[in-house]
N, CA, C and O atoms as a GROMACS GRO file, in nm:
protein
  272
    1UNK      N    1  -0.932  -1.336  -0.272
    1UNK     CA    2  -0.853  -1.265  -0.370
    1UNK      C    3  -0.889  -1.116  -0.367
    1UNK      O    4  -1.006  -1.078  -0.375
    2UNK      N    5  -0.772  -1.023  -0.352
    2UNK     CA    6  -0.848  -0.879  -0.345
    2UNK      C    7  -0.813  -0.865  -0.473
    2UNK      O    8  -0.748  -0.946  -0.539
    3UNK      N    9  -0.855  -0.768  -0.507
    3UNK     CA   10  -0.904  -0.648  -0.623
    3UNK      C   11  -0.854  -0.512  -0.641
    3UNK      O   12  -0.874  -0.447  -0.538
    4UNK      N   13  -0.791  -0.436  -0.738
    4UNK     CA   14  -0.796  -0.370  -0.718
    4UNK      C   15  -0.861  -0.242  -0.840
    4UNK      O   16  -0.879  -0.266  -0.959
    5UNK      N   17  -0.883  -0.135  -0.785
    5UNK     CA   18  -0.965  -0.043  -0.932
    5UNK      C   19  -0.893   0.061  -0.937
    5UNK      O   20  -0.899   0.150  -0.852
    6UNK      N   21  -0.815   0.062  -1.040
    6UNK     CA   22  -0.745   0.192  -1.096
    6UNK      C   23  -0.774   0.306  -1.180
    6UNK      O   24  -0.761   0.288  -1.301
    7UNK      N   25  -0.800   0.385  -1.153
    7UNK     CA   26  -0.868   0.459  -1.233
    7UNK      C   27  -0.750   0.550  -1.323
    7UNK      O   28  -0.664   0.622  -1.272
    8UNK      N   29  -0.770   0.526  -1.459
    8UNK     CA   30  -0.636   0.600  -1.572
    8UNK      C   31  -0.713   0.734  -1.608
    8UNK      O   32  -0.782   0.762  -1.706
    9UNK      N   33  -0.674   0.816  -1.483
    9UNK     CA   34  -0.696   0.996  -1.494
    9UNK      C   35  -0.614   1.041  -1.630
    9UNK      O   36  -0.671   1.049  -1.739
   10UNK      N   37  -0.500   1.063  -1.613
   10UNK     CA   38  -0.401   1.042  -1.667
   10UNK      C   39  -0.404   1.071  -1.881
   10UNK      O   40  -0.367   1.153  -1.965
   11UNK      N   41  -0.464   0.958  -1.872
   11UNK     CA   42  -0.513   0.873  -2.059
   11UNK      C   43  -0.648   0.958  -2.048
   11UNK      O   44  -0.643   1.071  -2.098
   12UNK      N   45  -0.774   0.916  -1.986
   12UNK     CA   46  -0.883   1.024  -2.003
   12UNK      C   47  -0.876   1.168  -2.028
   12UNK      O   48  -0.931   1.231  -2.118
   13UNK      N   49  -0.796   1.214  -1.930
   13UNK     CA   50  -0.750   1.393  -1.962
   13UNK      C   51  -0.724   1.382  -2.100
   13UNK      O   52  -0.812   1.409  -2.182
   14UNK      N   53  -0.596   1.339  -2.136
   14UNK     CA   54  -0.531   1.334  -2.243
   14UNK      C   55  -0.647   1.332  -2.337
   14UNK      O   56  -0.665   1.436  -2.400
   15UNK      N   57  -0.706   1.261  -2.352
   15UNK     CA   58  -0.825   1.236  -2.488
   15UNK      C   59  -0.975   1.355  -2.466
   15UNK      O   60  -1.057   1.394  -2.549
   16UNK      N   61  -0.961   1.382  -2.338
   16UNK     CA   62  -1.068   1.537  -2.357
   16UNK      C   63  -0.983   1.666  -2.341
   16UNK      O   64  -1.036   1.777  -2.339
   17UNK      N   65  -0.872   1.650  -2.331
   17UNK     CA   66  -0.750   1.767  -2.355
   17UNK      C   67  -0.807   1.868  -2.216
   17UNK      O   68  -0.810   1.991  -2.207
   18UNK      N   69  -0.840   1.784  -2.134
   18UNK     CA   70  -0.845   1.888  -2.000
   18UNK      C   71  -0.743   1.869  -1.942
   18UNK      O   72  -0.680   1.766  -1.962
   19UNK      N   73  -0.704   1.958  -1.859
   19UNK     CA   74  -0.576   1.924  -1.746
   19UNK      C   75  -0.624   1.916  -1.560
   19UNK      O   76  -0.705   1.982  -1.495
   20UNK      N   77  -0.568   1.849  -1.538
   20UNK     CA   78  -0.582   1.797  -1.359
   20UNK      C   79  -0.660   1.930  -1.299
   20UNK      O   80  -0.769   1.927  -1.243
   21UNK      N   81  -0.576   2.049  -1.324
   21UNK     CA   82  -0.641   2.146  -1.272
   21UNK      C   83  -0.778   2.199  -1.318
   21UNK      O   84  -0.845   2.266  -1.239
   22UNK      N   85  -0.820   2.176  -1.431
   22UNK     CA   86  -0.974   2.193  -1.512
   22UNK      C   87  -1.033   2.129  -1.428
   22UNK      O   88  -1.102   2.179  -1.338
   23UNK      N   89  -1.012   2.000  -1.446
   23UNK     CA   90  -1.108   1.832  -1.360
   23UNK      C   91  -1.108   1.887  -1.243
   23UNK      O   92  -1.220   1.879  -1.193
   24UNK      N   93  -0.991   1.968  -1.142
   24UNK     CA   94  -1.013   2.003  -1.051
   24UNK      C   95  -1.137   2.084  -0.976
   24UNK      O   96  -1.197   2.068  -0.870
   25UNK      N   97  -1.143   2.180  -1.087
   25UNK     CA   98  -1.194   2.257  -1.040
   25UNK      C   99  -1.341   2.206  -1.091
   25UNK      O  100  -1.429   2.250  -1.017
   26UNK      N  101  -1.405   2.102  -1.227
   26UNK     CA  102  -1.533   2.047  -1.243
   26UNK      C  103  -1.550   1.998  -1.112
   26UNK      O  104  -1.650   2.045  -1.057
   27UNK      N  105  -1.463   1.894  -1.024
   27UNK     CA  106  -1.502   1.789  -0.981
   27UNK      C  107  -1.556   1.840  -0.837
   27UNK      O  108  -1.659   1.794  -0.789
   28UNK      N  109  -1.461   1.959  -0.760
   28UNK     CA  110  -1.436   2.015  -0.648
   28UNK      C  111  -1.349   1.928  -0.571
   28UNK      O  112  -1.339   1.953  -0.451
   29UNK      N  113  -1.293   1.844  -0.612
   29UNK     CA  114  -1.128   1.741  -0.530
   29UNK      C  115  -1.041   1.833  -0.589
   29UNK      O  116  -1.045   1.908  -0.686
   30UNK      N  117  -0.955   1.802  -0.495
   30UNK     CA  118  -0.830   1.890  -0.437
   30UNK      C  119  -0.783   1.841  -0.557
   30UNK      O  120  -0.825   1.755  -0.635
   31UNK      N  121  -0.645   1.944  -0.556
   31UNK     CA  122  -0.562   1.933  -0.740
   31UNK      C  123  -0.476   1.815  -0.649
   31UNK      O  124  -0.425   1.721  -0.710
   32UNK      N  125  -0.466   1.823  -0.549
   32UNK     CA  126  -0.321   1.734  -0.487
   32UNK      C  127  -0.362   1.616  -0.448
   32UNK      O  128  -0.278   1.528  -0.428
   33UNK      N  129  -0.516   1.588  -0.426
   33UNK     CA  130  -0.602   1.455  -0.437
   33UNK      C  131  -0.600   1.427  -0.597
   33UNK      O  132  -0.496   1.363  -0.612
   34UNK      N  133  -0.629   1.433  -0.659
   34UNK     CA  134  -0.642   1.406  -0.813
   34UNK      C  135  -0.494   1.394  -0.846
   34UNK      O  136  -0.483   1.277  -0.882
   35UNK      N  137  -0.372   1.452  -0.854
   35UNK     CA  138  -0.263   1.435  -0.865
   35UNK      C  139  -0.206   1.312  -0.778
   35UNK      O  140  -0.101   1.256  -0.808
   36UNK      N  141  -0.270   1.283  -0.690
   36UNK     CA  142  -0.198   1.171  -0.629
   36UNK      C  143  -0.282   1.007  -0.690
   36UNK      O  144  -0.264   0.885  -0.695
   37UNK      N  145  -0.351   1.083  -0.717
   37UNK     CA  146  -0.503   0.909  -0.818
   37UNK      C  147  -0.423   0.958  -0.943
   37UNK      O  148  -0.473   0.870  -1.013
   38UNK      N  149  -0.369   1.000  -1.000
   38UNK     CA  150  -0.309   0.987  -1.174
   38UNK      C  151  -0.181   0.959  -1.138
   38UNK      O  152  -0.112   0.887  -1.210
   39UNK      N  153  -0.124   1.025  -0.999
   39UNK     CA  154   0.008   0.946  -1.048
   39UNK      C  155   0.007   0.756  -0.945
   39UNK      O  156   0.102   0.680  -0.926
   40UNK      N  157  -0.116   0.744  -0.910
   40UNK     CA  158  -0.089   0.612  -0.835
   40UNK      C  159  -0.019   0.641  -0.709
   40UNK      O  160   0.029   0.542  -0.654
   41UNK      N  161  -0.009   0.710  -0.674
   41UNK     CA  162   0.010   0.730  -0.523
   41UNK      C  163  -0.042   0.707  -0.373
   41UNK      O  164   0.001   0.686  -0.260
   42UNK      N  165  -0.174   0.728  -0.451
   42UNK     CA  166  -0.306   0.712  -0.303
   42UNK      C  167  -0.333   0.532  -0.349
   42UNK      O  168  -0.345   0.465  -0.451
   43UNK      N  169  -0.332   0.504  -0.141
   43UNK     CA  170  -0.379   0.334  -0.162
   43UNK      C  171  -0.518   0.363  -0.188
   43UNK      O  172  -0.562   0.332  -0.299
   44UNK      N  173  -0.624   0.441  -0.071
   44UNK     CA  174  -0.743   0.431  -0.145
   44UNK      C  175  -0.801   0.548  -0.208
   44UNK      O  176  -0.762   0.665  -0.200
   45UNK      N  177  -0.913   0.496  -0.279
   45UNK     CA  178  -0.991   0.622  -0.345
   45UNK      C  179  -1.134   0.618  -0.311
   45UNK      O  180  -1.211   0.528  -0.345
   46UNK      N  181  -1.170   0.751  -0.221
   46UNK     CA  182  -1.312   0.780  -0.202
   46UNK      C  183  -1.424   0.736  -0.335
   46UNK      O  184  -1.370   0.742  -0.446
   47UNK      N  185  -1.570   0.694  -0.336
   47UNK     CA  186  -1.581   0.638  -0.430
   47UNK      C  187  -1.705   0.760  -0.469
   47UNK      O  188  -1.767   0.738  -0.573
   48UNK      N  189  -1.739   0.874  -0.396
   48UNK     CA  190  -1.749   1.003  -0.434
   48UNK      C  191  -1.666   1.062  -0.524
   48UNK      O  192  -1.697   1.168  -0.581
   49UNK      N  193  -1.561   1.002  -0.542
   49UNK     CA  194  -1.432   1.097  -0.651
   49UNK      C  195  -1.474   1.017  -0.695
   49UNK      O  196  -1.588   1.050  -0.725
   50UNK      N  197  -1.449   0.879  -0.737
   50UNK     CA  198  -1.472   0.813  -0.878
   50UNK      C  199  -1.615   0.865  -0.913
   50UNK      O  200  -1.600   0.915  -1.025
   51UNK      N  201  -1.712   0.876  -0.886
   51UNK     CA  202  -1.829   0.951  -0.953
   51UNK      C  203  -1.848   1.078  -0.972
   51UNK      O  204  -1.939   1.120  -1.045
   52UNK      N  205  -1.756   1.166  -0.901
   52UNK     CA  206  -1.752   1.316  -0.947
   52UNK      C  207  -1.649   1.296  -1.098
   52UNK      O  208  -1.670   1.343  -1.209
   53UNK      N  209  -1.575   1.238  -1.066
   53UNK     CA  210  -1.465   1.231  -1.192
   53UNK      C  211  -1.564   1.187  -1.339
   53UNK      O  212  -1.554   1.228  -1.455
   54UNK      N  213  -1.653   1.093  -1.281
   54UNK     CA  214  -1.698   1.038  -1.426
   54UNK      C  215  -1.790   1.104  -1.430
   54UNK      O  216  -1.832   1.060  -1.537
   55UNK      N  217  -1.869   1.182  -1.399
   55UNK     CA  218  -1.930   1.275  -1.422
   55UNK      C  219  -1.872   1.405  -1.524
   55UNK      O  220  -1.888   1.447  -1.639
   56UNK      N  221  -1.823   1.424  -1.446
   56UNK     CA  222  -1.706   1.588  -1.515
   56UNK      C  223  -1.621   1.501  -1.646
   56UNK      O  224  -1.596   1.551  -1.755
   57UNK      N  225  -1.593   1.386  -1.612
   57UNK     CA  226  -1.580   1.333  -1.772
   57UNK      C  227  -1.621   1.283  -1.899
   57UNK      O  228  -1.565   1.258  -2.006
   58UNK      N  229  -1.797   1.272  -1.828
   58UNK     CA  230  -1.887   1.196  -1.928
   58UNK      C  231  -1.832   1.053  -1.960
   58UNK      O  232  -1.834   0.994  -2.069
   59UNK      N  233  -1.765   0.996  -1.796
   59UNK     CA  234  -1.776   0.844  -1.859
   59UNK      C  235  -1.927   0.796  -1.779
   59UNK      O  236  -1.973   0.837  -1.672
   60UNK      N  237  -1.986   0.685  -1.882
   60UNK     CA  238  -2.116   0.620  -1.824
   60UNK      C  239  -2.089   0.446  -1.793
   60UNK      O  240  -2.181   0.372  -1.761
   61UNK      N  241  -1.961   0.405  -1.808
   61UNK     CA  242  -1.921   0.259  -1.815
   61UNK      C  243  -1.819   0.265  -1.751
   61UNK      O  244  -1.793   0.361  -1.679
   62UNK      N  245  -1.730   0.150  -1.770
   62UNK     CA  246  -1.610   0.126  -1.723
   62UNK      C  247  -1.486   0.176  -1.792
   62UNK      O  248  -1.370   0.152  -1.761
   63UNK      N  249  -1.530   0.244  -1.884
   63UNK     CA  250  -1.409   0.312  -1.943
   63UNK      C  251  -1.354   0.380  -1.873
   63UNK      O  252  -1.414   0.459  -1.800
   64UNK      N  253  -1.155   0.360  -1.875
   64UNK     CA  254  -1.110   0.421  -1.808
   64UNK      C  255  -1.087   0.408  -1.663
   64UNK      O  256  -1.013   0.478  -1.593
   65UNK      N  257  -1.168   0.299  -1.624
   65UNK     CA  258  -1.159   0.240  -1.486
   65UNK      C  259  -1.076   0.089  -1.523
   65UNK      O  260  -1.105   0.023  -1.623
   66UNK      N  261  -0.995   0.057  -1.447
   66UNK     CA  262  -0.935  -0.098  -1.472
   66UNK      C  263  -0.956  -0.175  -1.312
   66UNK      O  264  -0.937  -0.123  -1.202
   67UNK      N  265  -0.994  -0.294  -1.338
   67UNK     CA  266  -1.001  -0.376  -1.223
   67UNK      C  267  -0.900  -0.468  -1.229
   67UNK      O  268  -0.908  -0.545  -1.324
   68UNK      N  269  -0.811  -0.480  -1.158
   68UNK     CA  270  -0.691  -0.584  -1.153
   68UNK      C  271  -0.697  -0.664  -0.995
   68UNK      O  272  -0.613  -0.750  -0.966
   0.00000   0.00000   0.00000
């Protein structure tokens, strides 16, 4: 059975009122890498971005990450 992990950029921004381009520039990923993980575009995601992201967002759990 695969798996998959979505990460909701998207809803997080929204609730720390940063925008793609802020996160951009915390995280150092491209605005057009990050724009393509919020809108679901990219099949995969480096798993260096998922930890720069939760970093620059202060997540420490799975918040905000979904496993389907």
């Amino acid at each position: 059975m695969n798996k998959k992990v979505v990460v909701k950029i998207k809803n997080l921004l929204n609730e720390r009122g940063i925008s793609l381009r802020e996160l951009s520039r915390l995280t150092d990923i491209r605005h057009a890498t990050l724009s393509e993980l919020s809108n679901h575009k990219r099949q995969n995601i480096n798993f260096q971005h998922i930890e720069k992201i939760a970093m620059a967002l202060g997540i420490t759990d799975s918040h905000g990450v979904g496993y389907y």
